[in-house]
C-alpha positions in Angstrom: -15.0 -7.7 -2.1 -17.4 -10.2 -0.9 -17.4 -11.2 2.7 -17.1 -14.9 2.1 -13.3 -13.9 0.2 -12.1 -12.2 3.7 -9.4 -14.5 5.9 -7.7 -13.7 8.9 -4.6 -15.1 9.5 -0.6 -14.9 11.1 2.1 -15.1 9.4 5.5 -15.6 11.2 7.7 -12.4 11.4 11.3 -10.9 12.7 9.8 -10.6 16.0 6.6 -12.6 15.7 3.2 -12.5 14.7 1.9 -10.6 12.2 -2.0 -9.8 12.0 -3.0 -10.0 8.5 -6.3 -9.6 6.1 -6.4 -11.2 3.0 -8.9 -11.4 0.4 -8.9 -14.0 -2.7 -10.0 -13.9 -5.9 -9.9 -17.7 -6.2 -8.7 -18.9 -9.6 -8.7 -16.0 -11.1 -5.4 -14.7 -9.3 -3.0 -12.6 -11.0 -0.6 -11.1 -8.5 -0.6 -10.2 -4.9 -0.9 -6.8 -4.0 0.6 -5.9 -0.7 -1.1 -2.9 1.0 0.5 -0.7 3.9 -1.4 1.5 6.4 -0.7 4.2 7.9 1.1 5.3 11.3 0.3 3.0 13.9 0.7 5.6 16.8 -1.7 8.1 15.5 -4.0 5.5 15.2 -3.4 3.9 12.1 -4.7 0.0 11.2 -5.0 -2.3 8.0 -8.5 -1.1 8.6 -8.4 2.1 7.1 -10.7 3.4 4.5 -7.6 4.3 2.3 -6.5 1.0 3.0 -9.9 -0.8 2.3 -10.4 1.1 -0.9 -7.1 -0.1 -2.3 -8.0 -3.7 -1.2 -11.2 -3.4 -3.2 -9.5 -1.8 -6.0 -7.0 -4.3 -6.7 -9.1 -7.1 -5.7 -11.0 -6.1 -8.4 -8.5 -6.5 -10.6 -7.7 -10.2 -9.2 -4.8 -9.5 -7.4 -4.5 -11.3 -3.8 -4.9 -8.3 -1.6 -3.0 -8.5 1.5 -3.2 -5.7 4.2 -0.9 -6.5 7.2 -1.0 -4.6 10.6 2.1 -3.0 11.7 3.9 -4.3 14.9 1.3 -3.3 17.9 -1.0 -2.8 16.0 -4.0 -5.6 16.6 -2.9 -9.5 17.1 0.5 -8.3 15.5 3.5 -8.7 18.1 6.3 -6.5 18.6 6.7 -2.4 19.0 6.8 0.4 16.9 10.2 -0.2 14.7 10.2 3.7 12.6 10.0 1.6 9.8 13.2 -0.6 10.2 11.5 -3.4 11.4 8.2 -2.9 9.7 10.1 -3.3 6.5 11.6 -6.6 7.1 8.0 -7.6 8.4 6.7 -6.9 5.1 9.5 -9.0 3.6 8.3 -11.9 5.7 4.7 -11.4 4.7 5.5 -11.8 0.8 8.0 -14.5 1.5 4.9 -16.3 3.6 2.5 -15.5 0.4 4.7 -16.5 -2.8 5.2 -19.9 -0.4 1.5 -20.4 -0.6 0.4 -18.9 -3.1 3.3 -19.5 -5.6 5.5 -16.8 -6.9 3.0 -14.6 -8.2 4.2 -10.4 -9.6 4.3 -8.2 -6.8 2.2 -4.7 -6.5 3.2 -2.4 -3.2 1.1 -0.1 -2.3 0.9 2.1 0.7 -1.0 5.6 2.4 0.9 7.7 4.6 4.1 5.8 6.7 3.1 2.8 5.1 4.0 4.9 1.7 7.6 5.3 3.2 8.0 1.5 4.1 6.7 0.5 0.6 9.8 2.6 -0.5 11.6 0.8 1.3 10.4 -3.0 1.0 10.8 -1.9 -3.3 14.8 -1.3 -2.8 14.5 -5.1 -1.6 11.9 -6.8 -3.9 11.5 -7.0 -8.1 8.1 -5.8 -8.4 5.7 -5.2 -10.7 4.8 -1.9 -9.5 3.6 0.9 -7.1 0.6 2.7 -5.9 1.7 5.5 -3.1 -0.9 7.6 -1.8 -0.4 10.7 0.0 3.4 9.8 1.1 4.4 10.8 4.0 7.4 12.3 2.6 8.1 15.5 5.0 8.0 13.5 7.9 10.3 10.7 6.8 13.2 9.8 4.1 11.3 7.9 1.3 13.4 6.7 -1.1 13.4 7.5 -4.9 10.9 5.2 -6.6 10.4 3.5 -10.2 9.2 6.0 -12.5 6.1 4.3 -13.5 4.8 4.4 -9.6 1.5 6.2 -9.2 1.4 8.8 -6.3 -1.7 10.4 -5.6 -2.2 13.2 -3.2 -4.7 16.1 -1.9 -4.1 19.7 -2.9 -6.1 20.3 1.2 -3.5 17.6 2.8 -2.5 18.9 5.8 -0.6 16.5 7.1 1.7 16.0 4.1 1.8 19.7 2.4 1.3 19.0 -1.6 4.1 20.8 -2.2 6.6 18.5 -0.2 6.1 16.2 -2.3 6.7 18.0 -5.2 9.7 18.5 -4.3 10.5 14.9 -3.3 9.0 14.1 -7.4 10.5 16.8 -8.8 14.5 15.8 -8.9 12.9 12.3 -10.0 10.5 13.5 -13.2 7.6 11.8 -11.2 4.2 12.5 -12.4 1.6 13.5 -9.3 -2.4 12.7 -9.8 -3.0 15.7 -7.8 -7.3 15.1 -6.3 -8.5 19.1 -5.8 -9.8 19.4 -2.7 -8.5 16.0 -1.2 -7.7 16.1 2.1 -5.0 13.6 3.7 -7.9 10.6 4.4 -9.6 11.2 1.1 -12.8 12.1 2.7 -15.6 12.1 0.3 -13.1 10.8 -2.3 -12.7 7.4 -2.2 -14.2 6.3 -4.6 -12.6 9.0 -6.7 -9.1 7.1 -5.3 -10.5 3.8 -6.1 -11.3 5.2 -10.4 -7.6 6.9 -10.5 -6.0 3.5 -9.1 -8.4 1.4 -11.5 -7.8 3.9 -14.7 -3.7 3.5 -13.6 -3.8 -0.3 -13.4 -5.5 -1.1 -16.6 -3.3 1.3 -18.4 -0.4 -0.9 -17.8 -2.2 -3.7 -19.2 -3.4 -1.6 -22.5 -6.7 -0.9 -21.4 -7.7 -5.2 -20.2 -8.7 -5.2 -17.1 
């Protein structure tokens, strides 16, 4: 992503301002992809290198990459919600988008709790798909999820033991791209992240990119 594609902005939400990044592929715009961090009280912030290296990813692709901040997190109003309220905030971002932008297909995406409100935004919204990495499935309820959605997780997470969610796939037949060695924050694997996202993506589309 080039600098000059980067805008900050605030969108109206259930309880105020929300902070968010977005960066534009101009004309060439074929969706928006909506991209959730990760726990805002252990420091989590659109900022985040997993975060960023989705942005890049599907910018790449020419989607409209959107990374809000959760509520109290940066400019964005309000108080920590357990998800509730960061879910409807969410809603209000992609409402805000498809007003401006027009109503362009819909890719969630999400690392960590912002995995866990994707799941929940998708009960809500017809996408077009989902990108879920390292879901923070043994700390909260995550809902099942379409079976096409990629989830990608560390064998060294943790935070998130691999084999929690295993068991949250397993009942659904959901394929894991498991990263040996990965840790939670994908350290030294980002761009590793960035390929398996890529290699996803275009596989839906029958190998254009």
């Amino acid at each position: 992503m080039h600098p000059s594609t980067l805008e900050i902005t605030a969108v109206d939400g259930p309880v105020g301002a929300i902070d968010i990044a977005i960066n534009d592929p101009g004309s060439s715009r074929r969706g928006l992809a909506l991209i959730a961090h990760p726990h805002p009280l252990q420091g989590g912030t659109r900022d985040n290198k997993v975060v960023t290296t989705l942005a890049k990813a599907f910018f790449t692709l020419d989607y409209l990459a959107v990374r809000p901040n959760f509520r109290g997190v940066g400019a964005t109003e309000g108080t920590h919600d357990k998800g509730v309220g960061e879910t409807e905030d969410l809603l209000a971002v992609v409402e805000h988008m498809r007003r401006r932008y027009g109503d362009l297909p819909l890719l969630l995406a999400g690392f960590s709790f912002g995995s866990f409100v994707q799941t929940r935004v998708a009960k809500r919204l017809a996408i077009e798909r989902m990108a879920l990495i390292a879901p923070a499935v043994n700390r909260f309820d995550a809902e099942p999820v379409p079976e096409d959605t990629l989830v990608v997780h560390g064998d060294q997470d943790d935070v998130v033991p691999l084999e929690a969610v295993l068991n949250w796939a397993r009942p659904q037949g959901l394929p894991i791209v498991v990263v040996p060695g990965g840790e939670h924050f994908f350290h030294g694997r980002l761009a590793q992240l960035q390929r398996i996202v890529l290699h996803w993506h275009r596989g839906h589309q029958g190998g254009a990119s």
